[in-house]
C-alpha positions in Angstrom: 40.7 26.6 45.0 40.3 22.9 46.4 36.5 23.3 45.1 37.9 23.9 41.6 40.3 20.9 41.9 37.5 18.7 42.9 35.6 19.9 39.6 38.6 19.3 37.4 39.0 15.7 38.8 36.0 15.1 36.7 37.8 15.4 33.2 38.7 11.9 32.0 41.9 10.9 29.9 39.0 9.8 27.3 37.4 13.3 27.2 40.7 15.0 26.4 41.9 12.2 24.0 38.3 11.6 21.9 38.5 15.9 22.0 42.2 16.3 20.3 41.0 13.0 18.1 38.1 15.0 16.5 39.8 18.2 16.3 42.6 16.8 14.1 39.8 15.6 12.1 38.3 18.7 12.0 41.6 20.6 10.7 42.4 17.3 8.4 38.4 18.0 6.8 39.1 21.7 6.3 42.8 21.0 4.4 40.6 18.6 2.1 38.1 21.0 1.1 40.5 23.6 0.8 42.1 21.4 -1.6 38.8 20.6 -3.4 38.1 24.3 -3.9 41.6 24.7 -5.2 40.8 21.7 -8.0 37.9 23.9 -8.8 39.4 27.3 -9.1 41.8 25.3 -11.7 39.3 24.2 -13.7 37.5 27.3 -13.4 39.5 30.2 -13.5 37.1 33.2 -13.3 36.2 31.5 -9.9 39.6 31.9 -8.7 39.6 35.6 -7.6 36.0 35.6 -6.0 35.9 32.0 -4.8 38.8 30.7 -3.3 39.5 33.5 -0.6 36.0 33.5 0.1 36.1 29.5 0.3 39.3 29.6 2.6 38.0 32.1 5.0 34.5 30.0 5.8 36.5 27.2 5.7 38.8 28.6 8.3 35.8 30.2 10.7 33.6 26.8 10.3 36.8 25.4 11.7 37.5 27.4 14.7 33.8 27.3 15.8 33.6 23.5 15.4 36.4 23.0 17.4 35.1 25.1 19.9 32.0 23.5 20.1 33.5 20.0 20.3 35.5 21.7 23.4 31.7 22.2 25.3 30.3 19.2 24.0 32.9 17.4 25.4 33.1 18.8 28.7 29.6 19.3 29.1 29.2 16.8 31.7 32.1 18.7 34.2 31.3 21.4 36.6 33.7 23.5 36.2 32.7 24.9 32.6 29.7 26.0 34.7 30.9 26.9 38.1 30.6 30.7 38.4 34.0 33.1 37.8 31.8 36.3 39.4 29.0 36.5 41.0 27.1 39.0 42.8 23.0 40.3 43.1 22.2 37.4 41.3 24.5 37.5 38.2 26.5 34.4 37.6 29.1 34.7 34.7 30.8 31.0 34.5 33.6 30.1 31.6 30.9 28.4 28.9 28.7 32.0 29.4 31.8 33.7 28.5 33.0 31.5 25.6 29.1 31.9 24.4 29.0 35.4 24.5 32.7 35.2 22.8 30.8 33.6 20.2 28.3 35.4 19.5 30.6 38.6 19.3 33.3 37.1 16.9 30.6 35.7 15.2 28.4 38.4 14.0 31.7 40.3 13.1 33.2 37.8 10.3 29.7 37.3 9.0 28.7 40.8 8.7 32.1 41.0 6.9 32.0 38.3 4.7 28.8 39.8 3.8 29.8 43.1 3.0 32.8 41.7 0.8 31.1 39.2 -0.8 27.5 40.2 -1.2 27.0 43.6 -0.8 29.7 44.4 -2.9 28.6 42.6 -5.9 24.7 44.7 -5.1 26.9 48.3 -5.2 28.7 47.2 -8.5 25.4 46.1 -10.2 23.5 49.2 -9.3 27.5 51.4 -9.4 27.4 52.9 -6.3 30.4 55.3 -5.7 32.8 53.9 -3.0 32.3 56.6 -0.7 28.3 56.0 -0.4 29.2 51.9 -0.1 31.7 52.3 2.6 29.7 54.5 4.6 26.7 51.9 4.0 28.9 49.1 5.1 30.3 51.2 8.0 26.5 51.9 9.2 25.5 48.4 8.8 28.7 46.9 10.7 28.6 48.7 13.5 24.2 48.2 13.8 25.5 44.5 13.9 28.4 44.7 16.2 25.9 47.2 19.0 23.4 44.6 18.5 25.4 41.5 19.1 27.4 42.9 22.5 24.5 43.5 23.8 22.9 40.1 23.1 26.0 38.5 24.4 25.8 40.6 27.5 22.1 39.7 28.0 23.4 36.3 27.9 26.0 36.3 30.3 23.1 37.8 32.2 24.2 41.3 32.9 21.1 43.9 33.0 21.4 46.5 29.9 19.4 48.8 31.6 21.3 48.9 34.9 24.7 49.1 32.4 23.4 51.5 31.2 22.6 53.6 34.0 26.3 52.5 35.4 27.9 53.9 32.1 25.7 57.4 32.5 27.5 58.0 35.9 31.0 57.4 34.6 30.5 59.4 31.3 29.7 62.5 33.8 32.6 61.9 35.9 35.2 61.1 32.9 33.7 63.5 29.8 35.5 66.0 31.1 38.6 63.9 30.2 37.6 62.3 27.2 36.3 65.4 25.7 38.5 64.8 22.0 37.8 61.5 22.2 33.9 62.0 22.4 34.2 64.6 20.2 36.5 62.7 17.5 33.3 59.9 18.0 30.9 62.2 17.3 32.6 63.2 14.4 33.6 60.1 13.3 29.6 59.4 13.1 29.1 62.9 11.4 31.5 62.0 8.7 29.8 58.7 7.9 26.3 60.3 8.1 27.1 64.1 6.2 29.6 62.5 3.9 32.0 65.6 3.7 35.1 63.5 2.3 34.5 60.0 1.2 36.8 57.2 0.6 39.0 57.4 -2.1 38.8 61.0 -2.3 42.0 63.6 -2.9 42.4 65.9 0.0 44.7 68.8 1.2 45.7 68.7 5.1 47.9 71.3 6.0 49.6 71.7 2.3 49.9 67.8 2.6 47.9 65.4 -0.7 46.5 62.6 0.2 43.9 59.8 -0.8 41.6 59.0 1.8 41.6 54.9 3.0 39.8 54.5 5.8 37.0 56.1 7.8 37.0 55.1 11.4 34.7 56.0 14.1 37.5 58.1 16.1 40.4 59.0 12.9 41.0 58.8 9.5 43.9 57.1 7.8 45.2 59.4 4.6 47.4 58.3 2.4 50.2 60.7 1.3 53.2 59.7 -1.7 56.2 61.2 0.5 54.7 61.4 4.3 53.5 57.7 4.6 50.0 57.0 6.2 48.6 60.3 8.1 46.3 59.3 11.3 44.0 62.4 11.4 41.5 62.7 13.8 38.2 63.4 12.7 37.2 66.4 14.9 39.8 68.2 12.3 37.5 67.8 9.9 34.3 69.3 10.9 36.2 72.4 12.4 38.8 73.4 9.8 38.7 74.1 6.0 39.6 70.8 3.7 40.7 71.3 0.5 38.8 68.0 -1.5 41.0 68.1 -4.8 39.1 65.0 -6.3 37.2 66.6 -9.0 40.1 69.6 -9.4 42.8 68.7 -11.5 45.6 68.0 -10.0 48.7 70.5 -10.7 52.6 70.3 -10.2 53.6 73.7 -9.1 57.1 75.6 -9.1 57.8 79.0 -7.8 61.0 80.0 -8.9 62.8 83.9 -8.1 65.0 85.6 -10.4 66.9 89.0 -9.7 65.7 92.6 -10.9 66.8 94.0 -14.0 66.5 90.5 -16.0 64.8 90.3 -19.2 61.4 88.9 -17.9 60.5 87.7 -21.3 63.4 85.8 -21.2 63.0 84.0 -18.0 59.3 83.3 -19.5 60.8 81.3 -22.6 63.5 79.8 -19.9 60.6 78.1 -18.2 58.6 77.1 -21.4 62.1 75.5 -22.2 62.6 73.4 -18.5 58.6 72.1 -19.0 59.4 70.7 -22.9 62.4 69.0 -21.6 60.7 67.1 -18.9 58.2 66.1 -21.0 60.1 63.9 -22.8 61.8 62.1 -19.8 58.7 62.5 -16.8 55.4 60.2 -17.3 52.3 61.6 -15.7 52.6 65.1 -17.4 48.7 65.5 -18.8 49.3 67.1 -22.4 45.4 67.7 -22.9 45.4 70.9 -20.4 47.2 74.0 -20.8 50.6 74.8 -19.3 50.4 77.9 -17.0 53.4 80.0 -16.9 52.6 83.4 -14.6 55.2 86.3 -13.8 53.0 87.3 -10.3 54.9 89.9 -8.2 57.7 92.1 -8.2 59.7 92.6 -4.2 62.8 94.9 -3.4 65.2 92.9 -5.4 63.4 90.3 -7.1 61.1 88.9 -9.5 58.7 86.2 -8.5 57.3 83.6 -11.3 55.4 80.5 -10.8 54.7 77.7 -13.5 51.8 75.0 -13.2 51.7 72.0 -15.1 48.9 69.6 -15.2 49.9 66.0 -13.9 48.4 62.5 -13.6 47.6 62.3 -9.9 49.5 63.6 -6.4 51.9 60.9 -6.1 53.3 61.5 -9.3 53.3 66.1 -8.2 56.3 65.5 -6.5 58.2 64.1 -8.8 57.3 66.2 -11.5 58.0 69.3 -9.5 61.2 68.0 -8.5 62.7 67.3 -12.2 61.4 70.4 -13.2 63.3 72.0 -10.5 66.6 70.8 -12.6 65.8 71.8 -15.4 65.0 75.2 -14.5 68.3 75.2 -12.6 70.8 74.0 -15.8 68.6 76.5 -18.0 69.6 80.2 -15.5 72.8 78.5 -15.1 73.5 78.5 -19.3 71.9 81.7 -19.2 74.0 83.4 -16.1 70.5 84.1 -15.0 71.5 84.7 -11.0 68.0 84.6 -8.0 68.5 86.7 -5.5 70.5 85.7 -2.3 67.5 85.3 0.1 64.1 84.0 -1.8 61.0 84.4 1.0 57.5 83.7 -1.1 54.3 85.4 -0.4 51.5 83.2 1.3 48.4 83.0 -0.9 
């Protein structure tokens, strides 16, 4: 402890002033330029969308990194940026090591990211590559990057890849057997990204559940739903169960409705026909181009099943559709002193 002291003593006032002095003239430099590429989107609108976020976010990394920099430059000359946190057989991690590596890291993320934003998605559009292919391209290359630079930054704090990775071989023995779904959601993850089985922005069933996929990570998936929110689904359910992909199928409001025996089933056929015109009028998303499917599809002890599909837009709009048709079915059996049996139990599929 008193050895550290001794190295702080060697921090002037002026180091710390002439520091904060240069870093408010760093941040006073990037409000500027942000301000000169604002002028510019203003005169140039179609630069707006593309440019300006773009702009900002350098802006903002040049920014942090030159202040960090000025931070070592300035204290360069003191000890205790160099005096070692940990050392043993040989390895010597001090605080600039660690603010290097720390770096390096941060670094080759936010690039690699810029790049795929701003670069690599002008390349897919040019040559139209289908998001699913472009995400898993920029998945592949982010994470190649991301390998490469922790272990750069770990060569550089001077810790031996080959003995880490000897180090990590023991404890994946002892712990696999209690990380088993996580290694195997990992290995799915990868799997995914590789085979391609669902894609992003793809319509998938999960457990009666439609959703669009957003994100494929290396342990879940994040799917989209219109009622259920954001489902977290990890990816091992997806290489060992059946997954309905409804993205080139068209997508279909359904209604399963019931009525008692010994009503006219011609009837309750023109009944439905009736509740689908009705919502046409009132409910947007209804597809008119594809036929209405109105089916009379089993008979039980007391009842008469029928189901009706109507083609609809997309799955957040299903709901909705099924819903108001729902009403309209009910008003028409009530006009009709159509009754459905007391106790309605549908088949499964």
């Amino acid at each position: 402890m008193e050895e550290w002291i001794s190295h702080l003593k060697g921090i002037t006032a002026g180091n710390v002033v002439s520091f904060f002095i240069e870093a408010g003239l760093v941040l006073i430099g990037n409000w500027c330029l942000k301000g000169l590429a604002r002028l510019l989107a203003l005169k140039k609108p179609e630069l707006k969308n593309r440019f300006l976020p773009a702009a900002g976010s350098l802006l903002n990394w040049i920014t942090f990194y030159g202040i960090i920099l000025l931070f070592l430059v300035h204290f360069s000359t003191t000890k205790w940026l160099f005096e070692p946190l940990y050392s043993k057989d040989g390895i010597k991690v001090s605080a600039f090591l660690i603010i290097v590596a720390f770096m390096i890291v941060t670094l080759a993320s936010r690039i690699i990211k810029l790049f795929t934003k701003y670069v690599l998605s002008n390349i897919y559009e040019h040559y139209n590559v289908d998001k699913g292919l472009s995400y898993t391209i920029n998945q592949i290359i982010y994470y190649t990057v991301m390998i490469s630079a922790l272990a750069f930054s770990f060569t550089i704090v001077g810790i031996n890849l080959t003995a880490l990775g000897a180090i990590l071989g023991v404890l994946g023995i002892g712990i696999g057997f209690g990380m088993r779904n996580i290694a195997g959601n990992f290995v799915s993850g990868i799997i995914i990204l590789f085979e391609r089985p669902i894609e992003v922005g793809e319509v998938i069933e999960v457990n009666g559940k439609i959703g669009r996929v957003e994100k494929i990570r290396l342990r879940s998936t994040l799917v989209r739903t219109a009622k259920e929110g954001t489902l977290i689904i990890p990816n091992q359910y997806f290489i060992e169960t059946i997954i309905k992909n409804r993205t080139g199928a068209e997508m279909r409001a359904e209604v399963k409705v019931s009525v008692s025996q010994g009503v006219d089933s011609k009837l309750v056929h023109r009944l439905l026909e009736d509740a689908v015109d009705q919502i046409k009028e009132n409910c947007e998303g209804i597809l008119m181009t594809s036929q209405l499917e109105i089916r009379f599809v089993n008979f039980r002890n007391s009842a008469m099943d029928f189901s009706i599909e109507l083609p609809v837009v997309n799955f957040e709009i299903k709901e909705k559709v099924e819903s108001e048709l729902r009403h309209s079915i009910s008003r028409l059996f009530d006009d009709h002193k159509i009754n459905m049996p007391p106790i309605t139990t549908y088949p499964e599929k």
